[in-house]
N, C-alpha and C positions, 0 to 999 in steps of 0.2 A: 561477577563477570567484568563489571567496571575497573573493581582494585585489581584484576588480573589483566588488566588490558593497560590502565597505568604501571602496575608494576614490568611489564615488557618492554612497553616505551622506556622507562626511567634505564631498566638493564640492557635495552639495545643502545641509548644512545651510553651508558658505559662503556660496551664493547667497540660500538665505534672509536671513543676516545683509547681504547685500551689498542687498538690493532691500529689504530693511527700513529698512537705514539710511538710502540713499537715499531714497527714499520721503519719512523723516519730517525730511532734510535740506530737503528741498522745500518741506514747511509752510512754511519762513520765505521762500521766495521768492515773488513777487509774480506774479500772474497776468496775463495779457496782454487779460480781458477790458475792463481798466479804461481800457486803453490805444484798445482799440476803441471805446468806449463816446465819449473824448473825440476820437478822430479822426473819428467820425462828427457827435457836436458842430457842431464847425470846418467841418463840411461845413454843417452845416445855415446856421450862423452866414453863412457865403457866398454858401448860396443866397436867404437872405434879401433880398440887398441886389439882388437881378433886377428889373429893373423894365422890359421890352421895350415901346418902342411899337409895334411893329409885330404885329398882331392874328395873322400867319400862325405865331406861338406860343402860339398859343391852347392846344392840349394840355401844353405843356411848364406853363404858366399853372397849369392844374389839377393838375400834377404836383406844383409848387413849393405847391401851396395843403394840397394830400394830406400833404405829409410835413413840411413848417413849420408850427410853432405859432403861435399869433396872437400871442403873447411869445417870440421865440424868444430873448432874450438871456435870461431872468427863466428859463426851463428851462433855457440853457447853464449860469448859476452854478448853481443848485442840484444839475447834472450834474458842473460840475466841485466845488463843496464836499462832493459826495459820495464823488467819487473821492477827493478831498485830504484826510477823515476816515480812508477806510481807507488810505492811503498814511502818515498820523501815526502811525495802530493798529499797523501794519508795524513802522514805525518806530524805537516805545516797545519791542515785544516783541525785535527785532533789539538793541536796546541794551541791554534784560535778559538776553540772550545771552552777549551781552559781558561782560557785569559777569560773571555764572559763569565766565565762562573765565577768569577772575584765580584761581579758586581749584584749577585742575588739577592733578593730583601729580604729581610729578617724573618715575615711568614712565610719564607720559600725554605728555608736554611735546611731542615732536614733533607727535601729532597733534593737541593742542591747536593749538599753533601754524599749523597745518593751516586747522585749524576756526577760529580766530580770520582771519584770511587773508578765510575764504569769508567773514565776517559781515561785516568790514571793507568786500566789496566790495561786496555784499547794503546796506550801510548808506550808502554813498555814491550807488547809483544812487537807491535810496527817497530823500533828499534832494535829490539832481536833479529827478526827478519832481516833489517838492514845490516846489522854486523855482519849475520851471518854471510851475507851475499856477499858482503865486501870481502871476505876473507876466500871464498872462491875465486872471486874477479881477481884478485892478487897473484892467485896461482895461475889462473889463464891467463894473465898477463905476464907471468913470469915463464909460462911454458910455450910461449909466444915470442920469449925473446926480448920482451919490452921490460926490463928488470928496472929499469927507472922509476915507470910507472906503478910496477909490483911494490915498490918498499913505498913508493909515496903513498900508493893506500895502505898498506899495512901500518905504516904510519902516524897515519889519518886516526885509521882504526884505534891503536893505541894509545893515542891521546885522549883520545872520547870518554870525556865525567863520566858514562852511564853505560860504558861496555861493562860485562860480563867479564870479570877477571880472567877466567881459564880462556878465552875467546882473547882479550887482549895477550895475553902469554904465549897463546901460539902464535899469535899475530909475530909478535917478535920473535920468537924462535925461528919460523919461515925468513924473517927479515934477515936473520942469520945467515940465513942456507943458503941465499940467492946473494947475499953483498960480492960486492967489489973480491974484499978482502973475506972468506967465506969464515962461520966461524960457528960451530955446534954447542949452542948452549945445554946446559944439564937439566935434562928431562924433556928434550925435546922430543923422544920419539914416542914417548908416552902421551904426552901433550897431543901430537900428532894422531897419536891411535882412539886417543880420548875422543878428537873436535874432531873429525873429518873422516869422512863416509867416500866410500866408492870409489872412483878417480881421481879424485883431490887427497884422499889417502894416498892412493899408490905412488901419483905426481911425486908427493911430498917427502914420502919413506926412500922412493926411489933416488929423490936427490941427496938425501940422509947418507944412503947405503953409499952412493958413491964416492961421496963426500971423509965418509968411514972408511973406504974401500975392504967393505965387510964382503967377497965375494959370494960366500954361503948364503947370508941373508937377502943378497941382492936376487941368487937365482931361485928362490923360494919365493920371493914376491914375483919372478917374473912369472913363475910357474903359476901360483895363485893367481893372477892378476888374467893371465889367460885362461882359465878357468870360470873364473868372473866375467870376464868379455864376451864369454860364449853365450852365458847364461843370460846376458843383457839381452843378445839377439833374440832368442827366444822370447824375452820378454817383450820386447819390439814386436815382434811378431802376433804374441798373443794381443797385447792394448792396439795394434794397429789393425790386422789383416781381418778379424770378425767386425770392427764399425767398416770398412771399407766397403767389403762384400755387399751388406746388408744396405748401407749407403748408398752403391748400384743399383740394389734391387730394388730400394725405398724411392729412387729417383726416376727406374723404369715403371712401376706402379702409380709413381703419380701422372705420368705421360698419361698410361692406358687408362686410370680412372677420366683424367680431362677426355681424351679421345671420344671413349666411351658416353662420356656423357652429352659432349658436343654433339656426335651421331646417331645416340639413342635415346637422349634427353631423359624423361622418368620412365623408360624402357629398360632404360640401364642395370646391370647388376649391382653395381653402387650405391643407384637409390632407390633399392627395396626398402620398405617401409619410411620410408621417406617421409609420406603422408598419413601414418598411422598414429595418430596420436593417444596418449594414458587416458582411460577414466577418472580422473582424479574427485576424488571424494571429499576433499578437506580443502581450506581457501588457504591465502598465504601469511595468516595469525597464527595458524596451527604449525607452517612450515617454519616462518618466523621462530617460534617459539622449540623446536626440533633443535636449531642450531645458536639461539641466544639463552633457552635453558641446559641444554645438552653442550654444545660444544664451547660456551664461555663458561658459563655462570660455575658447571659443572666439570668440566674440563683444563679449563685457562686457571678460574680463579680455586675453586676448592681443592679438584687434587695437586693444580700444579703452584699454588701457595699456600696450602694448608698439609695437605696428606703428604703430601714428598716431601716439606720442608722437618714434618714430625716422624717422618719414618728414619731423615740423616741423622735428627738430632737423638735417635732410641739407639740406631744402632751403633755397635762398637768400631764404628772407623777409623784409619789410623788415618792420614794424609800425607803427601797427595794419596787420592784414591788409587786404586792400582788399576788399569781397563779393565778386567774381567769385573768386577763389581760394580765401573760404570758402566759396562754392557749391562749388565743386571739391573742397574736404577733405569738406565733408557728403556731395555723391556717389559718391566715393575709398569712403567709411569704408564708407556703405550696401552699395556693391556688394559690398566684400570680408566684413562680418558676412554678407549674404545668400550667397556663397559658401561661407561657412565653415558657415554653418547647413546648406546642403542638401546638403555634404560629409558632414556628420557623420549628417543623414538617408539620405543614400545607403548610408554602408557599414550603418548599423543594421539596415535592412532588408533589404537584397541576397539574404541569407540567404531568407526568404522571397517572392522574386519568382520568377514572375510572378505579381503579385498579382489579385486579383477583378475584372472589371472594372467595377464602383463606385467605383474607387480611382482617386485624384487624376482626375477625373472631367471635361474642358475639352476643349469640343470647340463648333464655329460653325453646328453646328443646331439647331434648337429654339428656346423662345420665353426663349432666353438674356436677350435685352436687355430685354424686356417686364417680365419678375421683378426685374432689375437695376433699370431706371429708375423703375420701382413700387417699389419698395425705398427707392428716392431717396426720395421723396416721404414715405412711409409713415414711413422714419427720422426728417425733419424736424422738425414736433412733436413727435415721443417722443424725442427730444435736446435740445429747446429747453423742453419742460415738465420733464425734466430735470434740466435743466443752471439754469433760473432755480432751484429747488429746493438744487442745488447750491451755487451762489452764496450765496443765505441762509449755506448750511452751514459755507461756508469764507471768506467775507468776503474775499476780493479773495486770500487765499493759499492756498497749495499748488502754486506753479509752471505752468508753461506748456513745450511743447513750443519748444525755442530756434529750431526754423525757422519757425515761425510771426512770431517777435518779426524774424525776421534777412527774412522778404518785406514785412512789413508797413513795414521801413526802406528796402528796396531799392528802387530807383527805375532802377536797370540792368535792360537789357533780356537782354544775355546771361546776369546770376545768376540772374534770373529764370526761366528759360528752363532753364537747369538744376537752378530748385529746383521746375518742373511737372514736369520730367523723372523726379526723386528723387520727389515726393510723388504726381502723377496717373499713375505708369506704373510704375514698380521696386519701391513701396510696396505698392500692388496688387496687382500679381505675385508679392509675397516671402511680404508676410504672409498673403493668401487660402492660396498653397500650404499655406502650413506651418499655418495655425492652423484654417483652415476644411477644407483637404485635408487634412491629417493627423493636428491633435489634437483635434478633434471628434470623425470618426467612431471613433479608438483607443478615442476617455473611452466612448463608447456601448458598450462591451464590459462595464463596470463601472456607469455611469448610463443613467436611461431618457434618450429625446432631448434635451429640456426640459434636463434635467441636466445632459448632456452641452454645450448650448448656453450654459449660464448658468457655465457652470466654463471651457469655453473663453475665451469672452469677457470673464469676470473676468484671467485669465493674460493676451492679449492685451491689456487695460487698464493692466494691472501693471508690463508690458515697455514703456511707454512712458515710468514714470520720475517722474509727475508726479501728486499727491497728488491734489489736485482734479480729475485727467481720470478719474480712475478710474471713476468713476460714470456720467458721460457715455459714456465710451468702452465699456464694460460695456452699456449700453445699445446702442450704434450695433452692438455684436457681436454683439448677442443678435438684432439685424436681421437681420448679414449674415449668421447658422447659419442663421435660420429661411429666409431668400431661398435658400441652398444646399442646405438638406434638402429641401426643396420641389422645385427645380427638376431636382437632382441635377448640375450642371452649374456648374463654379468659374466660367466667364467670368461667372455673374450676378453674384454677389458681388463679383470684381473690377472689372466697371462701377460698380457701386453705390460701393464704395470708391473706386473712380477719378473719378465727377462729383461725389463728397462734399468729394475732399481738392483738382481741381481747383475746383471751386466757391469753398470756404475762399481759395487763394490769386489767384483773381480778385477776391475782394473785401477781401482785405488789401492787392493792390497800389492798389486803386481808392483804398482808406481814406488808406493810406500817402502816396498823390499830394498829399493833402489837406494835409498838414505840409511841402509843399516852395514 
């Protein structure tokens, strides 16, 4: 009992240093809001160019009128110069990294070299990013009229030791298009079709075409181009008008919850079982030990540095991996951490089963879904008031969850299909059991409800790995206890998690489309 009691301590205070360092590795990674921010841009910039005669689009009209600016290039740059400040901020601080790691002592050298590695890679994609913006901004500047300014970043661009050859080539190519003295270099329109997606394609073929005075070619992009436009709106529509709605509804249910509680204090419909608290059976060495032998020891360090690392090196991969095979290794690895989690909760408790029956508590009667899809609603604003809060706080870093960044590029329908599978159904399922079934009501033996909800949901935040979600995610938890303590019942929770996280990859793939 003693060696199992030091050996917890010795592997908790590992896991602490392990989710610590992680954690503040994060800071230098780049977040994926910025990435949203300009794939919705692109949208907008496309839906702009809709011009339908035909009146039996009259709602689509008013849709394109709701969500487009009356400037909508003059809001594109200043969306993209915003993003491309905090992508230089990155940048700067990524390269002051570096500079430090010149000075590591010789029994660090490995993991320096480690650490240099990650920042190497960290510093190449931020430069990506930044060409790439730059090479849009040229064009908004150039279909703005400011052609001055257009060739001076292009360049800019062009001069850059560490562009992207095909990314500097069209750079100069567009410098062509727009000069003074105009002049079409050979393989520009390939170049063109190659690097530039959506509006900035069409911007650019357009100036091509006329430049050519290829008439043919010119009314085939116009035709396509408003075919594309249309398609934007809709898109507009789908990523916008369902958070709105829900938005209302989430912002009218908080009113009536306060209301409610203010006039009927613990009478309230709100807080039922408010004061019901778990029989809990086991202290928190047992609970301790649920999540520093099941979710590190078993989880972090065995399958996610031993089993997955032997599983790439058996199998026949070629590289880059292609998405559907990494849709495949992200829902490989989830199922097996979420086995090996509820392994290690199995044997912990066994010893006290049959447990209360308030424990792990899912079952398909009652007003399951009604607290769940309320919940939906209810989380919305108090995530998105937030998470803008947030943003202030971390300026475009602290990392992002990688399946988010790997749907928002996927445009396959089967990776896709398996990363709804891994985030709207396994996720749900894994993490309600274990964080809303298990470690909430245990922490209530030791905190009042509240407490027990806000300490959950911080752990749950934490275990995601990424600096900047913490707060957000902390938040969405503290939803999904109080939706569970309320209802008594996991399927609410797991809804509410389930249309949160398929919702998320509905409208990354929509955004995603946007860049193809």
């Amino acid at each position: 009992m003693i060696f199992k009691r030091l050996l917890l301590i010795l592997i908790t205070l590992g896991a602490v240093f392990f989710y610590s360092q992680t954690l503040f590795d994060s800071w230098e990674k780049p977040q994926i809001h910025g990435n949203l921010e300009l794939y919705q841009t692109n949208i907008i910039l496309q839906a702009q160019e809709w011009n339908p005669e035909n009146n039996a689009f009259k709602n689509l009209k008013t849709l394109k009128v709701a969500f487009v600016s009356k400037q909508p290039l003059e809001t594109a740059i200043k969306q993209y110069e915003k993003v491309r400040k905090s992508a230089a901020g990155n940048l700067e601080k990524i390269q002051l990294q570096l500079t430090k790691q010149t000075d590591i002592s010789v029994s660090n050298l490995e993991l320096g070299k480690n650490r240099q590695k990650q920042l190497q890679v960290s510093l190449q994609q931020q430069r990506k990013v930044i060409d790439r913006i730059d090479l849009h901004l040229g064009i908004m500047q150039a279909a703005q009229a400011n052609i001055d300014r257009a060739i001076q970043i292009w360049a800019d661009l062009k001069e850059s030791s560490e562009i992207d050859p095909d990314i500097g080539e069209t750079a100069l190519a567009l410098s062509g298009l727009w000069s003074d003295s105009p002049k079409i270099l050979p393989g520009s329109q390939k170049l063109i079709e190659n690097n530039l997606t959506g509006w900035f394609r069409f911007a650019s073929l357009s100036k091509l075409y006329k430049l050519q005075q290829t008439e043919e070619n010119l009314s085939d992009l116009l035709f396509s181009n408003q075919k594309n436009a249309e398609e934007a709106v809709f898109k507009l529509g789908i990523v916008s008008i369902p958070p709105l709605i829900t938005g209302i509804l989430g912002v009218a249910l908080l009113i009536v919850i306060i209301i409610q509680r203010v006039i009927r204090g613990r009478n309230s419909l709100w807080a039922q079982n408010e004061d019901l608290y778990w029989l809990t059976p086991w202290d928190g060495e047992i609970t301790l030990q649920v999540f520093i032998f099941g979710f590190f020891l078993t989880g972090q360090v065995f399958i996610g540095q031993f089993i997955m690392p032997l599983i790439l090196s058996i199998l026949p991969l070629t590289h880059p991996i292609n998405i559907q095979t990494q849709a495949l290794l992200v829902i490989s690895s989830y199922f097996l951490v979420a086995f090996g989690v509820l392994t290690v909760l199995y044997f912990s408790i066994k010893n006290f089963l049959p447990l209360h029956e308030g424990w792990f508590h899912l079952h398909f009667q009652g007003k399951w879904f009604l607290w769940g899809s309320c919940g939906y609603c209810v989380a919305g604003p108090i995530v998105v008031f937030v998470s803008a809060l947030n943003q202030k706080l971390f300026q475009g870093q602290g990392g992002s969850n990688p399946l988010l960044q790997l749907a928002l590029d996927s445009q396959d329908t089967v990776a896709l299909f398996i990363f709804f599978i891994t985030a709207g159904v396994a996720a749900p399922l894994f993490e309600e059991y274990l964080f809303r079934g298990f470690l909430l009501p245990s922490l209530t033996r030791y905190f009042s409800m509240w407490g027990a909800i806000t300490v959950s949901s911080l752990l749950f935040a934490i275990v995601h790995l990424n600096l900047s979600e913490i707060i957000p995610l902390t938040a969405l938890g503290m939803v999904l206890g109080f939706v569970y303590t309320r209802s008594r019942n996991l399927m609410a929770p797991i809804v509410l998690h389930s249309i949160w996280n398929s919702s998320t990859l509905v409208s990354l793939f929509v955004l995603g489309s946007s860049g193809k």
